[in-house]
LOGU-92990 format. One line per field, with one value per residue (C-alpha): x, y, z; residue in three letters. Coordinates in steps of 0.5 Angstrom, whole numbers, plus 2048, in hexadecimal, padded with zeros to 3 digits. Layout:
N
x = c(X, ...)
y = c(Y, ...)
z = c(Z, ...)
res = c(ALA, ...)
//
This chain:
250
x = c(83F, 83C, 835, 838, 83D, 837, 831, 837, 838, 830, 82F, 836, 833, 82C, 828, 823, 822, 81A, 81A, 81F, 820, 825, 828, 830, 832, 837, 831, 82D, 830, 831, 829, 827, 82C, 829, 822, 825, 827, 821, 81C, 81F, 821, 819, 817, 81C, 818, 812, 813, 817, 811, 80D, 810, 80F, 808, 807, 80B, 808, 805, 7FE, 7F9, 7FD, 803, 801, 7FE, 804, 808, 803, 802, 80A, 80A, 805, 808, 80F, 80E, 809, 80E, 813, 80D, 80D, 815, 815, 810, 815, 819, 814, 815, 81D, 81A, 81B, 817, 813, 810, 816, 81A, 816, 816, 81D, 81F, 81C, 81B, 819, 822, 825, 82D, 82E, 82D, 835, 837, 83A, 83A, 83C, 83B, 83B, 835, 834, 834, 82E, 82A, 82B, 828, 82B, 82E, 82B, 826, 829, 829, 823, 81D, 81D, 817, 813, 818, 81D, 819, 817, 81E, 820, 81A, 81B, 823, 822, 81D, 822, 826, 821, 81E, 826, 827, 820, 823, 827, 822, 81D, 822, 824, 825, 822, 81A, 814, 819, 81A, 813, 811, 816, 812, 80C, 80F, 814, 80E, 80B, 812, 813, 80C, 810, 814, 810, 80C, 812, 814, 80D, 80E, 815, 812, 80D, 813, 818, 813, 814, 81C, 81B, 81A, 81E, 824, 821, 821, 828, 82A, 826, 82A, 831, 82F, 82C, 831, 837, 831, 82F, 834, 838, 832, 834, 83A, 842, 843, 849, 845, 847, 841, 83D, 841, 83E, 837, 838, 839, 834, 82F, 82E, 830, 832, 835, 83B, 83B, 83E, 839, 833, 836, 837, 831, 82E, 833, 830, 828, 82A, 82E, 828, 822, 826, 828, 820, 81E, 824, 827)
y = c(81F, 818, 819, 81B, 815, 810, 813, 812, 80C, 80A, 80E, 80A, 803, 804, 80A, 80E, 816, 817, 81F, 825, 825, 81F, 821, 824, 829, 826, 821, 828, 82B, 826, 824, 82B, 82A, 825, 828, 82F, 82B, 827, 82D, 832, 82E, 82B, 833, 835, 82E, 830, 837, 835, 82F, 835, 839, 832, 832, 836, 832, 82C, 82B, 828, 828, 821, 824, 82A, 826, 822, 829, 82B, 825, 824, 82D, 82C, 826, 828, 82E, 82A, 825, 82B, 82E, 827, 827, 82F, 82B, 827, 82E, 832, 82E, 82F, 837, 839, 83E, 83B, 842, 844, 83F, 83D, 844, 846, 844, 845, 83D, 83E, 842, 83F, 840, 840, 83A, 839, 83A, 834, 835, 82E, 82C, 832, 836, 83D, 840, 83E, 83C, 833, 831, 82B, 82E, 82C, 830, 837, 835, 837, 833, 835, 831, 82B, 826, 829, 828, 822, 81F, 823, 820, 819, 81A, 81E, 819, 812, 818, 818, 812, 80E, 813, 813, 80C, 810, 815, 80F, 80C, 812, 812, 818, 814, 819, 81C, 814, 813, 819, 818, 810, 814, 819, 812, 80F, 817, 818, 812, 814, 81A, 816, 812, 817, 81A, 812, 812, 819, 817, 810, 815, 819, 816, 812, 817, 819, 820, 81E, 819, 81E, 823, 81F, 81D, 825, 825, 81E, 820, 827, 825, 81E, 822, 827, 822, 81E, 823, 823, 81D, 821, 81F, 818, 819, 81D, 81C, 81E, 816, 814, 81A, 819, 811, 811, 815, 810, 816, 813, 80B, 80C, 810, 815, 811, 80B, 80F, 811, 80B, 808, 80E, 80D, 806, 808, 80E, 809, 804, 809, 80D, 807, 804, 80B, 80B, 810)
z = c(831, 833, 832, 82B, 82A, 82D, 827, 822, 823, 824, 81D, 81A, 81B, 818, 81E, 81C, 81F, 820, 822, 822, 829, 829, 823, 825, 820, 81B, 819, 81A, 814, 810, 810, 80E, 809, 805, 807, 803, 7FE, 7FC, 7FD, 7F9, 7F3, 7F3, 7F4, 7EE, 7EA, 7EB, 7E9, 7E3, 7E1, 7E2, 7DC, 7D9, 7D8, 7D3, 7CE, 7CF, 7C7, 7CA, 7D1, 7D3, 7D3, 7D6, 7DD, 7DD, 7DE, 7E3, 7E7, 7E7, 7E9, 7EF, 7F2, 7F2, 7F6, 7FA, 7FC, 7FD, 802, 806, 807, 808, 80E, 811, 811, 815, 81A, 81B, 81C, 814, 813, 80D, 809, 809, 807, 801, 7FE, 7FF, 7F8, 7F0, 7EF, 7E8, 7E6, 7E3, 7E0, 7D8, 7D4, 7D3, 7DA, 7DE, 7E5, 7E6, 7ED, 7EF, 7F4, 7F5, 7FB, 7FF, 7FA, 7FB, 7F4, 7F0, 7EB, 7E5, 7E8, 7E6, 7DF, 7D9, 7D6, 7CF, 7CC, 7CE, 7CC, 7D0, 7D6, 7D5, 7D4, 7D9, 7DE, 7DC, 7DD, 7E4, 7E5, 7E5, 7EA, 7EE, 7EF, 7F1, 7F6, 7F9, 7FB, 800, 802, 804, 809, 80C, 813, 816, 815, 815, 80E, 80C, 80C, 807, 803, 802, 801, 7FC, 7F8, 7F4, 7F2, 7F0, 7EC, 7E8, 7E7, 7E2, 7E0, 7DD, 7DA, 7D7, 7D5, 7D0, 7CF, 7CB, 7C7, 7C5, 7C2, 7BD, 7B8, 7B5, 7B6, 7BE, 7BF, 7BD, 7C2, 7C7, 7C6, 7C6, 7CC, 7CF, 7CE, 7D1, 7D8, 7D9, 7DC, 7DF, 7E3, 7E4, 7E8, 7ED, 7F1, 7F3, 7F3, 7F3, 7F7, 7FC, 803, 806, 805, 80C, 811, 80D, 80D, 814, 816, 811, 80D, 807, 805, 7FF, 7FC, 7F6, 7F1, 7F3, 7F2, 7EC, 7E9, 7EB, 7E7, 7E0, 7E1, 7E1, 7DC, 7D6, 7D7, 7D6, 7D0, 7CD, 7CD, 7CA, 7C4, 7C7)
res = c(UNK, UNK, UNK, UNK, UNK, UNK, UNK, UNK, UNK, UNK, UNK, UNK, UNK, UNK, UNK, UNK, UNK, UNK, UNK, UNK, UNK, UNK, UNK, UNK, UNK, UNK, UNK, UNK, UNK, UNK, UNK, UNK, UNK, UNK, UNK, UNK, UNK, UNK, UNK, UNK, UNK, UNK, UNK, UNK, UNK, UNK, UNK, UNK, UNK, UNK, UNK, UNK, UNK, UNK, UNK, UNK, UNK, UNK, UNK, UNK, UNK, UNK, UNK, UNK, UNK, UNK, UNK, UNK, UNK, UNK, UNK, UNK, UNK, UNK, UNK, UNK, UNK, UNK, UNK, UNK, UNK, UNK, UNK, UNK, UNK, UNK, UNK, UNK, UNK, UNK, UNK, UNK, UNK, UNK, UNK, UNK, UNK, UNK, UNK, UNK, UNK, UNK, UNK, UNK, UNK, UNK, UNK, UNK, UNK, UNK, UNK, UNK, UNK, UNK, UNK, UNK, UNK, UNK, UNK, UNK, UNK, UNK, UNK, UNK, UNK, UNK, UNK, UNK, UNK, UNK, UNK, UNK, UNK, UNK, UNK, UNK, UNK, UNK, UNK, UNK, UNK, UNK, UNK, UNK, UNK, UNK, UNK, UNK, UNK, UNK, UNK, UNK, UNK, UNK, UNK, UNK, UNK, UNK, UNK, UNK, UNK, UNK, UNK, UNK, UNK, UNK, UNK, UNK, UNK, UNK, UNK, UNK, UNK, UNK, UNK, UNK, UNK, UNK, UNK, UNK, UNK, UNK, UNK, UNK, UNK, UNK, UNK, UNK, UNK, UNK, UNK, UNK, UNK, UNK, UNK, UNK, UNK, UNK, UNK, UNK, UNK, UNK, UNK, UNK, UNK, UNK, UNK, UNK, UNK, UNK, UNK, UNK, UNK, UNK, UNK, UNK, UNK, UNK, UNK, UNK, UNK, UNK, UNK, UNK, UNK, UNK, UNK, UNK, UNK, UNK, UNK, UNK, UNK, UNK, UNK, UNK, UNK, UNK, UNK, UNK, UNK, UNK, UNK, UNK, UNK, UNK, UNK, UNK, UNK, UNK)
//
């Protein structure tokens, strides 16, 4: 109990862990967590980029979602790395769910996961053309570069060093995605797509940062899994989502 107390208190005033063996048990299983959280929501994206590609009306496009496709499962593969090395049995992990299912269109699921399966929610959810999948990628995008500003400074320091390999290629990601949104909306027909498309990813995406009242942020922040609450993430988002929309007329 002591060791424990004494690792909380080195974790709480900035520490670092560096390999399993030091790590104790709760810190354990809120770290895997996070890994299991992050590497199926990036195997269900790519898979869902995946199904993407052949909407895409030219080859600019389509090497957009193929390049996006292969890296969001290779940065899956590079978490699922860190993992190995808890003993996950990484074949079996990375099979043990259909990654391209996805729930009706009208469904809301909320914040809610299924069992087992850690994919962000908006993972669940259908591409129905290539508007939808940009402004989908664009929205997610902004979602996933505002929390990789936590993952970079996570405690645990072999994932916090993937994860600032991982950030840049993550913001390419949306960037592409911003890239094709702009081309999008230069036509009226566009325009009120991607407004359809927008209005139906913002609550979907939204609901990935968690409950804003969540009491798990102070176990998490003393362990220095996390430095931001819910809700600040989540404000940070609104923030990056109202800028960009509004830039793009939408």
């Amino acid at each position: 109990m002591t060791d424990l107390m004494n690792i909380e208190d080195y974790l709480a005033k900035g520490g670092v862990l560096t390999a399993p063996n030091n790590v104790p048990a709760r810190y354990r299983g809120e770290l895997m967590r996070i890994m299991s959280s992050f590497i199926d929501s990036e195997l269900a994206a790519s898979a869902g980029f995946a199904s993407s590609i052949n909407f895409a009306p030219a080859i600019k496009e389509r090497i957009a979602a193929s390049r996006i496709t292969l890296e969001k499962a290779d940065h899956a593969e590079r978490v699922l790395n860190i993992m190995g090395d808890f003993g996950t049995d990484k074949r079996r992990y990375q099979s043990q769910y259909d990654w391209a299912a996805r729930v009706e269109r009208d469904s809301d699921l909320g914040q809610v996961r299924k069992e087992g399966d850690m994919r962000v929610s908006v993972f669940h959810y259908p591409i129905i053309s290539w508007t939808d999948a940009v402004v989908m990628n664009v929205l997610q995008g902004l979602a996933t570069s505002v929390l990789m500003t936590e993952f970079t400074r996570i405690s645990y320091a072999p994932l916090a060093e993937v994860f600032r390999e991982i950030a840049p290629r993550e913001m390419r990601h949306m960037q592409l995605g911003l890239e094709g949104l702009t081309e999008i909306v230069t036509t009226e027909e566009g325009r009120a797509e991607a407004k359809k498309s927008v209005s139906y990813w913002l609550p979907r995406v939204a609901a990935g940062f968690g409950d804003p009242n969540s009491d798990r942020f102070e176990i998490l922040s003393r362990f220095g899994l996390r430095h931001s609450s819910n809700k600040d993430l989540l404000a940070q988002w609104n923030a990056e989502c109202s800028k960009t929309l509004a830039a793009l007329g939408l």
